[in-house]
Every structure is written in C-alpha cells, then in structure tokens.
ROSE-4610 file (N, C-alpha, C; in Angstrom, 1 decimal, always signed):
// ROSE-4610
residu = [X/X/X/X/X/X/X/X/X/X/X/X/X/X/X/X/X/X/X/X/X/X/X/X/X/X/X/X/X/X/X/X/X/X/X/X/X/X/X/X/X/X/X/X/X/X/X/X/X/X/X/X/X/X/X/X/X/X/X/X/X/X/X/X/X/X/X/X/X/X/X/X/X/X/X/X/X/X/X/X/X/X/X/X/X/X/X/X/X/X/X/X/X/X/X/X/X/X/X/X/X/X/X/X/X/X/X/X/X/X/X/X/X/X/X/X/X/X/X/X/X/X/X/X/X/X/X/X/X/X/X/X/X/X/X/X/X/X/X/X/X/X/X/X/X/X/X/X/X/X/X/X/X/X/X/X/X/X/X/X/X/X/X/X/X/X/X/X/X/X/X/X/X/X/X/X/X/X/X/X/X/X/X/X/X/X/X/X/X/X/X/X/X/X/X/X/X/X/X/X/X/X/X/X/X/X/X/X/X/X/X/X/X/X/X/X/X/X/X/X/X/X/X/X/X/X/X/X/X/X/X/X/X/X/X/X/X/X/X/X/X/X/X/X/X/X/X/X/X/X/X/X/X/X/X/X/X/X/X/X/X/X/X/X/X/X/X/X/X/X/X/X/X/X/X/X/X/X/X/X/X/X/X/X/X/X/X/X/X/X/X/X/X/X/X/X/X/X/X/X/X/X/X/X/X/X/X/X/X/X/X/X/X/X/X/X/X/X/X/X/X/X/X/X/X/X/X/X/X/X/X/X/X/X/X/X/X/X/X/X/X/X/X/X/X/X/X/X/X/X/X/X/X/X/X/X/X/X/X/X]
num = [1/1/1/2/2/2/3/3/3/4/4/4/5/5/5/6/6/6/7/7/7/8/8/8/9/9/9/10/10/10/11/11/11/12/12/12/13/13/13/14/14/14/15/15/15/16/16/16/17/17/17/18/18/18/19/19/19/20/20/20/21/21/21/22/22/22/23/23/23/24/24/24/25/25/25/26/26/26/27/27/27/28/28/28/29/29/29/30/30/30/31/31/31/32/32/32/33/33/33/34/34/34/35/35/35/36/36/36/37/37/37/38/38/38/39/39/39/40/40/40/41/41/41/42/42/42/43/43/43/44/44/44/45/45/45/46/46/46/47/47/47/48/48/48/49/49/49/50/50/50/51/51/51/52/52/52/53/53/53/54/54/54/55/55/55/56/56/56/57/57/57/58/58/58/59/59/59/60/60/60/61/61/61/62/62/62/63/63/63/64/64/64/65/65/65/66/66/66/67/67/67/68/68/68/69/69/69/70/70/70/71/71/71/72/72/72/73/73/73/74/74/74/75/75/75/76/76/76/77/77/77/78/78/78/79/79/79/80/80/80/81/81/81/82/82/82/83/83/83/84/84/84/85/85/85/86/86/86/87/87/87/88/88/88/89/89/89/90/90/90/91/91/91/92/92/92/93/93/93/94/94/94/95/95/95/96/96/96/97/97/97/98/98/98/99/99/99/100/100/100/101/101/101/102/102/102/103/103/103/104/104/104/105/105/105/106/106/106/107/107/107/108/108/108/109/109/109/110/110/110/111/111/111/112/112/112/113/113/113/114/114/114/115/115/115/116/116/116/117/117/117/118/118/118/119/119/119/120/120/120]
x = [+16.3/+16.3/+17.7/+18.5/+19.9/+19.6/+20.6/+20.2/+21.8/+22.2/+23.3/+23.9/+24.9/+25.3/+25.0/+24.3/+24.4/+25.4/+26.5/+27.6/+27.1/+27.0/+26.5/+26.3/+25.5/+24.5/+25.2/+26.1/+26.7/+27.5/+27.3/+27.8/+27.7/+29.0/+29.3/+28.4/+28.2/+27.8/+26.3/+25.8/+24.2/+23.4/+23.1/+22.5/+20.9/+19.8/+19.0/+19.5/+20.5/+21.2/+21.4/+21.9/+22.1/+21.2/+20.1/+19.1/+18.5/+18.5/+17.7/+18.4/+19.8/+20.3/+20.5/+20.2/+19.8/+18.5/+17.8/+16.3/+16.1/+17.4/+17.2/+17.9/+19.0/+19.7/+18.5/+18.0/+16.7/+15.6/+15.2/+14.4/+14.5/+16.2/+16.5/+16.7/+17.0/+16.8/+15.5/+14.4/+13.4/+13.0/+12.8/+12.1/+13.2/+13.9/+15.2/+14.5/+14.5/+13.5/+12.6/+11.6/+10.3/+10.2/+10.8/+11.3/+11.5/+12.9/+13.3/+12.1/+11.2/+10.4/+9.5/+9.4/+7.8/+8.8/+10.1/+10.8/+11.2/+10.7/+11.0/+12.5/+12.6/+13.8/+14.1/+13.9/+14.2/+15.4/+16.3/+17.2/+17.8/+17.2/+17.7/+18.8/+20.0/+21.5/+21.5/+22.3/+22.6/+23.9/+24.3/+25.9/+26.1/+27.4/+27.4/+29.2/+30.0/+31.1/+31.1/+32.6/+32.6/+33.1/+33.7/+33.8/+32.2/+31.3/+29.8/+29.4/+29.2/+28.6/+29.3/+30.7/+31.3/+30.7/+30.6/+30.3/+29.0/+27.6/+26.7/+26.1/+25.4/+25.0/+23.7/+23.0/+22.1/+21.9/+20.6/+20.4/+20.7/+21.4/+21.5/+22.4/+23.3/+23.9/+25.2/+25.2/+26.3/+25.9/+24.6/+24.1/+24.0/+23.5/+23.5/+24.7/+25.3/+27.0/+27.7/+27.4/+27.7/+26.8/+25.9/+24.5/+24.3/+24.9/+24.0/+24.8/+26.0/+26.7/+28.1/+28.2/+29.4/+30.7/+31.3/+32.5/+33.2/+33.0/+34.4/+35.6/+36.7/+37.6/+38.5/+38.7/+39.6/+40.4/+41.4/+42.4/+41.9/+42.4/+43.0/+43.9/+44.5/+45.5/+45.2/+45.3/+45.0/+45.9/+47.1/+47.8/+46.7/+46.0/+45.4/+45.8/+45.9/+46.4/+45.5/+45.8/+44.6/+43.6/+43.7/+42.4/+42.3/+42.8/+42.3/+41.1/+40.1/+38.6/+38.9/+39.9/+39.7/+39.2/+40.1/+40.4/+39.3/+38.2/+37.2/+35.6/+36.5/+35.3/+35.2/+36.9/+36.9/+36.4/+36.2/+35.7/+34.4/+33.8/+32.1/+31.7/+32.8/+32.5/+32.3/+33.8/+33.8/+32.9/+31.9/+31.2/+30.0/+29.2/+28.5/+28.4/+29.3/+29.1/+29.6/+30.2/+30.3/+32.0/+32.9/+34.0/+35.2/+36.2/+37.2/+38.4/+38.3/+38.5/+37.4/+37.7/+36.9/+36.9/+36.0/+35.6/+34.6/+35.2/+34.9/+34.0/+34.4/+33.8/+32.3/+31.9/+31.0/+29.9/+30.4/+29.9/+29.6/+31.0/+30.9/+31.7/+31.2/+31.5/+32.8/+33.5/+35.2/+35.6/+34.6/+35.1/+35.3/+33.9/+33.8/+35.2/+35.8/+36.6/+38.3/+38.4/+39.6/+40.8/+41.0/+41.8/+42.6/+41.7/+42.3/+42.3/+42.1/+41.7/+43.5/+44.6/+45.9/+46.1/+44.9/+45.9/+44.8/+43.6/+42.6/+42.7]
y = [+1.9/+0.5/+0.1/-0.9/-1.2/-2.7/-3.0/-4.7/-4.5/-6.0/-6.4/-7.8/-8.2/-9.9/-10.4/-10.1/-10.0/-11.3/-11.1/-12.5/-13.6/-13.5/-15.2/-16.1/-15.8/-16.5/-16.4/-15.8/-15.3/-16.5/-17.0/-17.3/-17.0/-16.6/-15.8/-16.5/-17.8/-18.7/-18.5/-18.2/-18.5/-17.7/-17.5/-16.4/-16.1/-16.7/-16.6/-15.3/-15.8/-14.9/-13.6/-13.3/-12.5/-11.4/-11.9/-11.3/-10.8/-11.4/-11.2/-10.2/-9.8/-8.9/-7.3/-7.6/-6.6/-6.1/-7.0/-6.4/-6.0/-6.3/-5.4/-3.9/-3.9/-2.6/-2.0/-2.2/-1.2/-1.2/-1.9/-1.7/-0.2/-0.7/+0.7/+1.7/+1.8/+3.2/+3.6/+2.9/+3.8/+4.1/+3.7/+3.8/+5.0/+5.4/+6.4/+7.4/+7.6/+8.0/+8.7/+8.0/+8.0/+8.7/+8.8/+9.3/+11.0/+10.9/+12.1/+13.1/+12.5/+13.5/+13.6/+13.0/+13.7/+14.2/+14.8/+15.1/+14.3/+13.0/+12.1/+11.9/+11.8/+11.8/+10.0/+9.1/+7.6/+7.5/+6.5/+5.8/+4.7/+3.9/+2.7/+2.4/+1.5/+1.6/-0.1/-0.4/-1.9/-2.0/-2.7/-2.7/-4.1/-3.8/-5.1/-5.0/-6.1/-6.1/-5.6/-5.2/-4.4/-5.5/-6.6/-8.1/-7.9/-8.2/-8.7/-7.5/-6.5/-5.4/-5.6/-5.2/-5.7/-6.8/-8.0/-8.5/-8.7/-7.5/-7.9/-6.9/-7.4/-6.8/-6.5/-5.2/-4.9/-3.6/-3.2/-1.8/-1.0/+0.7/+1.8/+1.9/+0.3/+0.2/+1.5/+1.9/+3.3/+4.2/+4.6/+5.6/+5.5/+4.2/+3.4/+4.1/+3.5/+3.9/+5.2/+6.2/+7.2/+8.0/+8.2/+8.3/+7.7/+6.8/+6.6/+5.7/+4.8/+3.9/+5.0/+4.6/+5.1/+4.0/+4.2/+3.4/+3.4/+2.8/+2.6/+1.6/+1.6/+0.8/+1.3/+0.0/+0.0/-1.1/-1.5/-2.6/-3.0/-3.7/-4.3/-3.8/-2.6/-1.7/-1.4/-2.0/-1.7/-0.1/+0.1/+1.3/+2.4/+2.3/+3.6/+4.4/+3.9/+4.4/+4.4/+5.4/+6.4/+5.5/+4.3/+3.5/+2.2/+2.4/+1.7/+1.5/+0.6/+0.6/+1.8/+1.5/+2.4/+4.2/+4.5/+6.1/+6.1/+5.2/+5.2/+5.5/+4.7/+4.7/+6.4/+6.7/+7.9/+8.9/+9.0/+10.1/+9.8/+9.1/+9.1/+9.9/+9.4/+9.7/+10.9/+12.1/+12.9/+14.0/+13.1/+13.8/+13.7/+13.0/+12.6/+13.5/+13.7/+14.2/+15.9/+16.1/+17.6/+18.2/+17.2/+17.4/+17.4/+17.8/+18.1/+16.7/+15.6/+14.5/+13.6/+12.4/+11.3/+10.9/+10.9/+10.5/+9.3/+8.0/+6.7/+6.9/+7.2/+7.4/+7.5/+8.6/+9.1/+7.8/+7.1/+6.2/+5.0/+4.6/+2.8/+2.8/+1.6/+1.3/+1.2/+1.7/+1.2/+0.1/-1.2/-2.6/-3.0/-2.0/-2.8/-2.5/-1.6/-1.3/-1.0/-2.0/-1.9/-2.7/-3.5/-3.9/-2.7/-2.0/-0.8/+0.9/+0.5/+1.6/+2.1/+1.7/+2.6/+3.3/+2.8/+3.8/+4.5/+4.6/+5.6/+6.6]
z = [+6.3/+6.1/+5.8/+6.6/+6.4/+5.6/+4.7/+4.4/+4.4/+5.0/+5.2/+5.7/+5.5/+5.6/+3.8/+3.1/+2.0/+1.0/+1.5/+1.1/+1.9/+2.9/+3.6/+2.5/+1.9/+1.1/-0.8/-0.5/-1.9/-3.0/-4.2/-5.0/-6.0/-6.6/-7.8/-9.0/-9.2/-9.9/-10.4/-9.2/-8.8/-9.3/-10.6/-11.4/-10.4/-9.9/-8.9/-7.9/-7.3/-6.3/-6.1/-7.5/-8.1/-8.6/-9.6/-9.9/-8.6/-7.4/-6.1/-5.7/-5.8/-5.3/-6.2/-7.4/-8.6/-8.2/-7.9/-7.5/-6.2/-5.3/-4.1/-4.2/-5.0/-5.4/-5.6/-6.9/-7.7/-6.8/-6.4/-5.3/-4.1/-4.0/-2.9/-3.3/-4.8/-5.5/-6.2/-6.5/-6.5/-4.9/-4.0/-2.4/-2.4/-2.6/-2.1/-3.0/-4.1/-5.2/-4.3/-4.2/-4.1/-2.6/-1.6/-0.4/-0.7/-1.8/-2.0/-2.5/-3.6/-4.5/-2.7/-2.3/-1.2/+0.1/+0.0/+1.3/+2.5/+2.0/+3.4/+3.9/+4.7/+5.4/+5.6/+4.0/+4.6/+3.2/+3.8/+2.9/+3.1/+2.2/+2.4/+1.9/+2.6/+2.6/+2.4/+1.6/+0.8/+1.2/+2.3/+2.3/+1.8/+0.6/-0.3/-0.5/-0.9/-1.0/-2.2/-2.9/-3.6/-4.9/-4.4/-5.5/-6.3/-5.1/-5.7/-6.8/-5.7/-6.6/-7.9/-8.3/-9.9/-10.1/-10.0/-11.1/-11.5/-10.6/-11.4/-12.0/-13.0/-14.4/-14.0/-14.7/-14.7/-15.6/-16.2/-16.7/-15.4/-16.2/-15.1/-14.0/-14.5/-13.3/-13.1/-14.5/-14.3/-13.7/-13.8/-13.0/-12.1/-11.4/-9.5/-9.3/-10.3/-9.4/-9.4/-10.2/-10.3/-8.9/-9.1/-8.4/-6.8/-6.8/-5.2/-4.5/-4.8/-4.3/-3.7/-2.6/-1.7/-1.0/-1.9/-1.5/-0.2/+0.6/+1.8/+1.6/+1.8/+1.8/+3.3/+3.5/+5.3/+5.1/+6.1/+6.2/+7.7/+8.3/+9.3/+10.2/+9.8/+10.5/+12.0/+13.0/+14.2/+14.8/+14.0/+14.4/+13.7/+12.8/+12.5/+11.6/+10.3/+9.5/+8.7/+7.3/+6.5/+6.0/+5.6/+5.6/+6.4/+7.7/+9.0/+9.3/+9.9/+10.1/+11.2/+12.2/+13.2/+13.0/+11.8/+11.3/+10.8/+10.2/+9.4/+10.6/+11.8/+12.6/+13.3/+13.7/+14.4/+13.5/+12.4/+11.4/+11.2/+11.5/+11.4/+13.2/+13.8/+15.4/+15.5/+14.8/+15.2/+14.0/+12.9/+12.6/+13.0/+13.5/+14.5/+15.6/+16.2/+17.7/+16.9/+16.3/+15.7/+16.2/+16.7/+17.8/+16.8/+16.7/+16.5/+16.7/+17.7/+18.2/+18.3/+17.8/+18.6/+19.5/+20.7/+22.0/+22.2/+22.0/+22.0/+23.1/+24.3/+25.5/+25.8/+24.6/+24.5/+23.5/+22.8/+22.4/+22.8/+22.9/+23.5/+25.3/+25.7/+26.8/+26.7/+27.5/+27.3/+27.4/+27.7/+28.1/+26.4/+25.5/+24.5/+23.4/+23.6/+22.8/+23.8/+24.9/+26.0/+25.1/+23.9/+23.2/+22.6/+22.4/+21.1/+22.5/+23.7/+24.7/+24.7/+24.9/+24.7/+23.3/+22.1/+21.0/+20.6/+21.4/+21.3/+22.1]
C-alpha cells in the first residue's frame, strides 16, 4: 500500500490535517506490525516530506522514526551527483535488476527519459 501526494492538501496550521496524518503514520505501523508477526510479505509506505513529518507530534514518534521511517534526500542535479534524483534512481535500478550498472533500457522507454538519454 503506497500513500502519497500527501502535501496537496497540507497546512502547517490545520491541526485536523494533521491528526489525519498521525493516524495514517500509526495506522501503517501497526498493519506493518501485524503483517510482520503472521509473515506476510505487505508494507505499507507513507511518502511524506520531511518539513511535515518534523513538525508533527505524536506518542512513539521516536521510535516511528528510529524504527521504520527511511530518509531520502535528492537535489535537482541533472549532472548526477551524490544526491541527484538521477544517482538515487540509478541505485534502486541497479538493485533491482541485480547489475553492476544501471540499464534505463531495461526499464523505461527511451522516449521517456531522451532529455537525460546523453548522460545515461
């Protein structure tokens, strides 16, 4: 289960908002829970900016975060530098496919990614 776009709707202000989004964290950590104790192979993934996540409060939230929240951080760097989306994408690729290099090829159509096709 992915939940995501999450900010659309986001104001810092909106105590409602918020609470709704605390109860979807905890939400995805017992079902992750509750997955793990009977072996299931399900996890649900909360992609949330990392502004929002700080500022909201909740019990346990050290442990969420110690425990189960995985940070990504990327730039805009189209050259591909150490936290470029690109470098971030080619290292899921080439763990994915099990390769040594990332082979776009093998993923996406070359039309979809022909902007960035000379520094791939």
């Amino acid at each position: 289960m992915l939940f995501d776009g999450l900010d659309l709707a986001y104001g810092p202000d909106d105590q409602e908002y918020n609470a709704r989004l605390v109860g979807l964290l905890l939400a995805a950590r017992d079902d992750f829970n509750w997955a793990t104790d009977r072996r299931l192979s399900m996890a649900p993934v909360v992609f949330l900016r990392s502004d929002i996540y700080d500022a909201l409060q909740f019990p346990d939230k050290n442990k969420v975060s110690q425990n189960l929240v995985e940070s990504l951080t990327w730039n805009d760097d189209e050259g591909g530098g150490d936290e470029s989306l690109k470098t971030l994408i080619n290292q899921r690729i080439r763990v994915i496919l099990g390769q040594d290099s990332a082979d776009w090829d093998l993923i996406f159509e070359r039309s979809a990614y022909a902007r960035y096709s000379d520094q791939v």
